[in-house]
N, C-alpha and C positions, 0 to 999 in steps of 0.2 A: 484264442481269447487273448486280449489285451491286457496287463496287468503294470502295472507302477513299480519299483521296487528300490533300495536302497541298498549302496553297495561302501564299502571301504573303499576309498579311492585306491589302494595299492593292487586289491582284491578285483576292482574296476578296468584297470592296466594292465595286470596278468593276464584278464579274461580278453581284452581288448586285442593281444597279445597273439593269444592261441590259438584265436577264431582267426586271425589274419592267416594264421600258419597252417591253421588246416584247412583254410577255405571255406569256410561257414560263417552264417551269421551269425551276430550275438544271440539274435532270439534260439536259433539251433543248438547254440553252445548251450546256453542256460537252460535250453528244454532239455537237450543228451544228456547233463550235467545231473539234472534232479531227477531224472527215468534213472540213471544208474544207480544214485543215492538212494530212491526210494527200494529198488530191487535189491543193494546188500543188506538195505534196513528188512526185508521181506526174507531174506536168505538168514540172516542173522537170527530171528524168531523162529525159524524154521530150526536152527541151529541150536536155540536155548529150551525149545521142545522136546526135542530128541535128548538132551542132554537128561533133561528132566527126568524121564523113561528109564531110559538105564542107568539114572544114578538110583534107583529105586529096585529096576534088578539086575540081575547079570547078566552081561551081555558075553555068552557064551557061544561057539561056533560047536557044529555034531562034531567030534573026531576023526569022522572019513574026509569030514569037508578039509579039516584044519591041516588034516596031513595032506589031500591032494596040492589045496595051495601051497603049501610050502616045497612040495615038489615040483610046481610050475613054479615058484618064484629061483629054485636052482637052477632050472631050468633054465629060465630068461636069464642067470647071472653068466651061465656058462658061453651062451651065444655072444657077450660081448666083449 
């Protein structure tokens, strides 16, 4: 779809800019650009969700789990 848009000319030159460098058109730039921004804006509510949850309870691991992990994470430290 076609669409019109209005940009800050410095904002206009950047983009002008990046699309040269990476080979793509503007319309590609500007389409990757807002797919990316609407997806951390999507990740982000996904993020103030969850937050919500366990600030409400506690967010506690079993004991078998909490000590295996800690045992692989010694683990993983000693390999490097």
């Amino acid at each position: 779809m076609k669409t019109a848009i209005s940009l800050p000319d410095q904002l206009f030159r950047l983009a002008e800019t990046a699309a040269r460098k990476l080979r793509m058109s503007r319309s590609e730039l500007y389409a990757t650009a807002l797919k990316e921004f609407l997806e951390r804006r999507q990740t982000s509510k996904i993020t103030e969700k969850l937050n919500a949850i366990y600030s409400e309870e506690p967010a506690q691991l079993d004991p078998a789990f909490a000590s295996t992990q800690i045992k692989s994470l010694k683990l993983e430290h000693e390999r490097w």
